[in-house]
C-alpha positions in Angstrom: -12.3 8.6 -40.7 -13.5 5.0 -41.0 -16.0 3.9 -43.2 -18.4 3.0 -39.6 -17.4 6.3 -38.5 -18.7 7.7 -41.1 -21.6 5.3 -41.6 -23.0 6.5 -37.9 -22.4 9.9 -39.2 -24.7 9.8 -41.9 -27.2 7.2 -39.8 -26.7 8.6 -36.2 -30.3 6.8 -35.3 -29.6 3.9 -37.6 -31.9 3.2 -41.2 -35.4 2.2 -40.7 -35.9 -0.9 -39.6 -39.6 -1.9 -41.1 -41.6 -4.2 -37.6 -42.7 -7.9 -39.6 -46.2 -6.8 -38.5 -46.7 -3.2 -38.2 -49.7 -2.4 -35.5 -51.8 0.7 -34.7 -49.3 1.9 -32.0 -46.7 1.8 -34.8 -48.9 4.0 -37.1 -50.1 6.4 -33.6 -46.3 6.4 -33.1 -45.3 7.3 -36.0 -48.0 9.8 -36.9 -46.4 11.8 -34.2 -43.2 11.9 -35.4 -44.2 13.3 -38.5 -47.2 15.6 -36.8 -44.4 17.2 -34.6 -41.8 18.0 -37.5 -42.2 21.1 -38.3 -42.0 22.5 -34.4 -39.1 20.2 -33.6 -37.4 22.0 -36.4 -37.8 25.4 -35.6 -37.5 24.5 -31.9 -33.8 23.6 -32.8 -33.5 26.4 -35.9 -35.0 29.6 -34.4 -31.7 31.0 -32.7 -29.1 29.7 -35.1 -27.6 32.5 -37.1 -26.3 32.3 -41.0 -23.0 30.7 -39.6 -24.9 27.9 -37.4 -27.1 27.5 -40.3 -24.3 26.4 -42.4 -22.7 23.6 -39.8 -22.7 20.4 -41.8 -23.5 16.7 -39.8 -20.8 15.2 -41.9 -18.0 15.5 -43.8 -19.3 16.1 -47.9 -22.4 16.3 -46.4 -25.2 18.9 -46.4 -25.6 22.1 -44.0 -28.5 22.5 -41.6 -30.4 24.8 -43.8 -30.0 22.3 -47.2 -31.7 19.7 -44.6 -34.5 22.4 -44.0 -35.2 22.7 -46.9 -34.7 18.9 -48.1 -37.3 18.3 -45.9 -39.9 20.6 -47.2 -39.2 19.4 -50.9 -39.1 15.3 -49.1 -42.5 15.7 -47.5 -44.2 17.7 -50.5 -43.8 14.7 -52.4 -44.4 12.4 -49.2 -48.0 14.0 -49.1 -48.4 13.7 -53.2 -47.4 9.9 -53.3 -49.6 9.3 -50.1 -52.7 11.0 -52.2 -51.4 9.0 -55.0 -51.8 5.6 -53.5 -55.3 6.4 -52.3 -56.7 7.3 -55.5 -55.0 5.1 -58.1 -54.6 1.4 -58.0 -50.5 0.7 -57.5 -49.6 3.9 -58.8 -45.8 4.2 -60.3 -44.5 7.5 -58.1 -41.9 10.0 -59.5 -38.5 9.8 -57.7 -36.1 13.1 -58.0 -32.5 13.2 -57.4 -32.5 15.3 -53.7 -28.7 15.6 -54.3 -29.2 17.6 -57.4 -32.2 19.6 -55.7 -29.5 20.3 -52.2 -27.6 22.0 -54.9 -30.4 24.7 -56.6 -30.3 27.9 -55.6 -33.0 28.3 -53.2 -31.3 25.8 -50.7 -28.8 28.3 -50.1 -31.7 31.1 -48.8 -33.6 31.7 -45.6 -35.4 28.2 -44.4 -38.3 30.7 -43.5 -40.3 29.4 -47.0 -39.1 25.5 -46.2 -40.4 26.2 -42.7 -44.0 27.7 -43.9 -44.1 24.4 -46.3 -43.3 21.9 -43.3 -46.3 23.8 -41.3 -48.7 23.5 -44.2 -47.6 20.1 -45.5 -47.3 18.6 -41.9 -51.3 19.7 -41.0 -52.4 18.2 -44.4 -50.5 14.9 -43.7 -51.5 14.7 -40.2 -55.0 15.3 -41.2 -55.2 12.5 -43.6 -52.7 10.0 -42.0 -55.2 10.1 -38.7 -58.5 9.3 -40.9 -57.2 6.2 -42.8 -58.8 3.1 -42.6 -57.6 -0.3 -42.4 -58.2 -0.9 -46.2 -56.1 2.1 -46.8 -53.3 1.7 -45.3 -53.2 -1.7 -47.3 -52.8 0.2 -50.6 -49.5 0.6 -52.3 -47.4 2.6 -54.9 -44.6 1.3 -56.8 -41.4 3.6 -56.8 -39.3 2.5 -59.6 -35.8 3.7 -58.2 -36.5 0.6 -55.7 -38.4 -1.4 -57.9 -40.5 -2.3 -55.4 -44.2 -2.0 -54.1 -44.6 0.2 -51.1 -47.9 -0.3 -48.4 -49.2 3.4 -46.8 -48.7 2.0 -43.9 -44.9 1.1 -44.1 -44.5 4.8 -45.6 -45.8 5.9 -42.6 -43.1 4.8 -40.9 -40.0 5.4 -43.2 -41.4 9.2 -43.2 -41.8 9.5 -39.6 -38.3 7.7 -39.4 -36.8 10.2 -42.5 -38.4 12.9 -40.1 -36.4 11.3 -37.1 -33.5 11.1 -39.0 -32.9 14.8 -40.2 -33.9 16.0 -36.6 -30.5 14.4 -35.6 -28.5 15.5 -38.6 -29.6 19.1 -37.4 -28.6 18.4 -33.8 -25.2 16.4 -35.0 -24.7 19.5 -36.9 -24.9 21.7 -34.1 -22.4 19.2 -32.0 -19.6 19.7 -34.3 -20.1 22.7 -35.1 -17.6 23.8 -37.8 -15.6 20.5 -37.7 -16.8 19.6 -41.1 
């Protein structure tokens, strides 16, 4: 396999790709994307069986159910450095290695719990990413694994893409099958 082969594999809708000015439609867009989640996933999820659940999207990469569950553990902190930003001035966030986390012992178990998590998580977010105002989506975080500043607003859209680009490792997944 090439390395663009495998390169679409692990990107099959590209990396984000941050608009110079990002507008309210972006933010309404976006919103949705991470608002709808949680049923998207167990729209695709609810059939599979144990088998399905264990499909990979790539090769050396993870199985439908460690991307469940990556995603509950993702948006947790999504939600806590969201909360962060609003009330502290250019907070410096926590990152975590997911690699290490795809490999505890709970990633190999029902996504039921990562499922119930999304639900919850996904309300809270929507609830709060709907009610910001201009100001807030101005404020920023720094996360020190990029060693950059980060606006709410542009974290909007790098979850709602993360969000996007999970939903297609799932349905990748389910297109090959057991060819990984």
């Amino acid at each position: 396999m090439t390395a663009q082969e495998l390169y679409k594999l692990k990107f099959p809708i590209g990396e984000f790709d941050q608009p110079e000015v990002i507008t309210k439609q972006h933010i309404k867009g976006w919103i949705t994307s991470i608002e709808t989640l949680p049923k998207s996933i167990i729209s695709i999820t609810e059939n599979l069986n144990e088998k399905e659940l264990n499909y990979k999207y790539r090769p050396n990469g993870w199985t439908i159910k460690q991307v469940v569950h990556h995603c509950a553990d993702s948006h947790i902190n999504s939600l806590l450095r969201f909360k962060l930003a609003l009330t502290e001035n250019n907070p410096t966030i926590r990152p975590y290695f997911e690699d290490r986390f795809a490999e505890l012992n709970d990633y190999s178990e029902s996504i039921d719990a990562s499922i119930s998590i999304l639900n919850g998580v996904h309300k809270k977010l929507a609830v709060l990413l709907k009610n910001f105002s201009e100001e807030d989506l101005k404020r920023e975080f720094t996360h020190p694994e990029h060693g950059k500043r980060f606006s709410i607003e542009e974290t909007i859209g790098i979850y709602a893409w993360h969000s996007n680009h999970h939903l297609a490792h799932i349905e990748q997944a389910l297109k090959f099958k057991e060819q990984f």
